[in-house]
Structures are given as structure tokens and as C-alpha cells.
N, C-alpha and C positions, 0 to 999 in steps of 0.2 A: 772710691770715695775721695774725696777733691776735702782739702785741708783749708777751714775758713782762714777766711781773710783776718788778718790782726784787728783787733780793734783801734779807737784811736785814744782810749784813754787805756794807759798801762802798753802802750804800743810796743817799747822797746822788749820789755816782760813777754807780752804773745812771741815776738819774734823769738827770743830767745826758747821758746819756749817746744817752737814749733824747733829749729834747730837741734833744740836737746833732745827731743824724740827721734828725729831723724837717723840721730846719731846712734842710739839705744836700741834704736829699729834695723841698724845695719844699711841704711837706703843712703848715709854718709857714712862710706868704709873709711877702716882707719888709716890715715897716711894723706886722704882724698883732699885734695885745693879746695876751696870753697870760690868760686867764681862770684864775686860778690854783684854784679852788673845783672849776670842774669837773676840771682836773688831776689835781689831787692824787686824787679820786675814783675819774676811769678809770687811775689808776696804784695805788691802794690804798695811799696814802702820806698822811700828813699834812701839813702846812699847811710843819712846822719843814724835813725835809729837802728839800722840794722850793722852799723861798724859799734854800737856803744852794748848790741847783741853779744859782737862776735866778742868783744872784751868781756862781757860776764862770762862768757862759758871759756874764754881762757884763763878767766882766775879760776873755774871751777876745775879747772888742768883738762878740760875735755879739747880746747883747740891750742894750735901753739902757731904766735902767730910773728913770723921777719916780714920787716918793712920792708922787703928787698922781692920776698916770696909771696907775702901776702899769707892767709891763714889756711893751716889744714888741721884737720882732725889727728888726734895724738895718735903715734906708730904705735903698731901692737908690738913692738920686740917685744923677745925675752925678759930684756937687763930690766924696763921701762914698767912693764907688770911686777917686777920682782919689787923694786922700789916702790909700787903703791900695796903691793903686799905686805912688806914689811912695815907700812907704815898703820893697813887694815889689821895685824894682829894688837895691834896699841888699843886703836880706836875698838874692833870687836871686844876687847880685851875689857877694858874701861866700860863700854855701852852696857856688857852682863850683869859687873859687880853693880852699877849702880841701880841696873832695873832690878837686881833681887834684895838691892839694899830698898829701893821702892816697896816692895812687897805688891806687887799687882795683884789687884782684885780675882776672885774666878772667872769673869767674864775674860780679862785682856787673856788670861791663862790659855783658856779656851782659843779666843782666835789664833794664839801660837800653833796649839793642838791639830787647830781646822786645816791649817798653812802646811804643816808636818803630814798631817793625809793627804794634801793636794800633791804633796813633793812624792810618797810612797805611792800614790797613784798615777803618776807617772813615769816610774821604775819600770813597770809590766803592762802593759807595751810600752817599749822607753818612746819617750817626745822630750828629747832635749830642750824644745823652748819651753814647754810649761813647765818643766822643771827648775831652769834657769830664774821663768817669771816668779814660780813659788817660792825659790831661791833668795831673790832679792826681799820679797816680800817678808821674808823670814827674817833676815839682817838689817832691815826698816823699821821691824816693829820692836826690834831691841833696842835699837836709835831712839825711838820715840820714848820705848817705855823706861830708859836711861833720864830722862826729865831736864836732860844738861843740851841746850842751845846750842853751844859750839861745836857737842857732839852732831849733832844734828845738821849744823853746816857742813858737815865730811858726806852726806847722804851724794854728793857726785863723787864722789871717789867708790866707793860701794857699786854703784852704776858702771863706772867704768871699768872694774876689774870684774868685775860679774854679765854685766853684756855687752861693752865695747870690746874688750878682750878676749871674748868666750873660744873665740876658735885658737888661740896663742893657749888658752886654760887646758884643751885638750879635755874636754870633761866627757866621761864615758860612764855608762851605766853603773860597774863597781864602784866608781869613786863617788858616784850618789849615793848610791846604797850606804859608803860607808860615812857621807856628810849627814842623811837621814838619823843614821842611830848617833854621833858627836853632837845634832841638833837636839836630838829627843833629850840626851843628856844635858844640855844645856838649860833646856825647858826647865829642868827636875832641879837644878840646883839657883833657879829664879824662884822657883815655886816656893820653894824649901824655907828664901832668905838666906844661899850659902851664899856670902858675895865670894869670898874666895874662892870658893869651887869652880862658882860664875867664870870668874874669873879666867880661873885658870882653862877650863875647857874651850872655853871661846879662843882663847890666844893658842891654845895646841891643835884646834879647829883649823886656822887660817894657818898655821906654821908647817902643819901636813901638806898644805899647795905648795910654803916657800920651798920646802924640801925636794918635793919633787921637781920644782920648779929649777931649785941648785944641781940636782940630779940630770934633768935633763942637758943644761949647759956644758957642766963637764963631759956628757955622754956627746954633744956636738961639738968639741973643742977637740975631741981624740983621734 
């Protein structure tokens, strides 16, 4: 299936748009040049909207781009994941307390719930991408249901350490299983209105990767 052509009104926005998938999608690995000549070709864009592209998605930290090199897609290291982890247990941290200070309806309740059986039915027989997809889909709608806009502006960072980085993440069946029931618990204390509870699980949620994450390093360092 052949990826339309950008429009021409919101042009720069389609390209970017198509690049951000690309990139989410794994079809731009991480580290990878962006040839911008042939780009703009198989997009049938010129040079201007798809350079003012690649600058939105380097503010979004997804491309990182020297005048010298020209842009690639951000390297999956270690160090580089650890740093937007430490920066997602702030942002999860914050996105809980406010959605249980919200107090969401039963409905928004519910598509958590729906999210959380998508992720458990992908446990047995594991499928790493749906689970990944269900993943994010879960840490989106706490964004949302947080009602705070600038949280909401972090929504590429969430993306990049959840599917640009997924093979650097190392995620294996156990360690779903055990984000599954830290997720469910999260649910319960939005549900509740405990924002501290909220709170608090979400930020020991994301601080379980940073650990293992510090664990693994010193375990390559020795």
C-alpha cells in the first residue's frame, strides 16, 4: 500500500507526518541519514516544506540534525533511552495524578480497561508489536485524560521510547506481564481519585525500565 501524496494545504504537517510514522514504524531505523533529495522526490515535495518537516520532528527529539551531516533519526543507545526515561517517569508521574484529580467518567474508565485486555491478550501467544501498540495506547490516554496541554506536547517522547527504541527496551513477555498488572493498578487509583497513589505508581512504573535499564549498563561496563 503506497503512502498518499501530501496535500497542499497543511503540506509541511502531511510530510511530517508521513516521516513520524516512518519512523514509529521502524521503515526509518534509528541512527539512519535521511537523504533528503530522494525524499522529497518520492513525496513530490520540494526541498522548502520537507527541510521545515525535518525541523518539527527534531524539536520533537525524534531526528537530530548537523549542518555538516545532515539529519538522522535519534541513536537507540543506552545512555539516550535512559535520559528520555528519566524524563517519562516526571511526565507519566504528573499525566496520573492529574487524570485521577480529573475524575473520569465510566466510559474514559472503560477504554483504559478495553486497552489493558488488548495488552493481556497479547501476553499468550506473546506479539511483541500489539502489545507494544496497546502499550502506547495506554500511556496516551493518561496524557489525554491529564487535560494539561503541555503534558500532552511530550506525546513524541512517549512514542520514542516505546517504539523507536523498542529493541534497545529489551521487552520480553515477563516484563509485560509485570507492566500489565503496575497498569491495572494505575487504572484503580485514577478511578478511585487517589492522585497520589496515581502518582506514585506511574513514576515506579517507568523507574522499573530506568533500573533495569542502570542494571544493564553497569552489567556492560564490567
Amino acid at each position: 500500500m503506497t503512502e498518499p501524496r501530501p496535500a497542499a494545504s497543511g503540506l509541511v504537517e502531511e510530510v511530517a507526518s508521513v516521516l513520524r510514522e516512518r519512523i514509529y514504524a521502524g521503515r526509518l531505523a534509528p541512527g539512519e541519514r535521511l537523504r533528503q533529495e530522494g525524499l522529497a522526490g518520492e513525496l513530490g515535495v520540494s526541498r522548502t516544506p520537507l527541510r521545515e518537516a525535518i525541523r518539527q520532528l527534531e524539536q520533537d527529539g525524534l531526528l537530530r540534525v548537523d549542518p555538516r551531516n545532515g539529519a538522522r533519526v535519534v541513536s537507540g543507545d543506552r545512555d539516550t533511552l535512559l535520559q528520555a526515561y528519566e524524563l517519562r517517569a516526571v511526565v507519566d508521574g504528573l499525566a496520573a495524578r492529574l487524570a485521577a484529580r480529573a475524575r473520569p467518567g465510566a466510559g474514559r474508565i472503560r477504554e483504559l480497561r478495553a486497552i489493558l485486555a488488548a495488552q493481556r491478550a497479547a501476553l499468550d501467544p506473546w506479539e511483541a508489536r500489539t502489545y507494544t501498540a496497546a502499550n502506547v495506547d495506554f500511556h496516551e490516554h493518561l496524557l489525554h485524560l491529564s487535560g494539561n496541554e503541555f503534558l500532552l506536547d511530550r506525546a513524541p517522547l512517549l512514542r520514542m521510547t516505546a517504539q523507536v527504541f523498542t529493541p534497545v527496551a529489551l521487552i520480553d513477555p515477563a516484563g509485560a506481564r509485570r507492566a500489565v498488572t503496575e497498569h491495572t493498578a494505575i487504572v484503580g487509583a485514577v478511578e478511585a481519585g487517589d492522585e497520589a497513589a496515581a502518582e506514585r505508581l506511574a513514576r515506579a512504573h517507568i523507574e522499573t525500565t530506568i533500573e533495569q535499564l542502570r542494571g544493564d549498563a553497569a552489567h556492560a561496563r564490567r
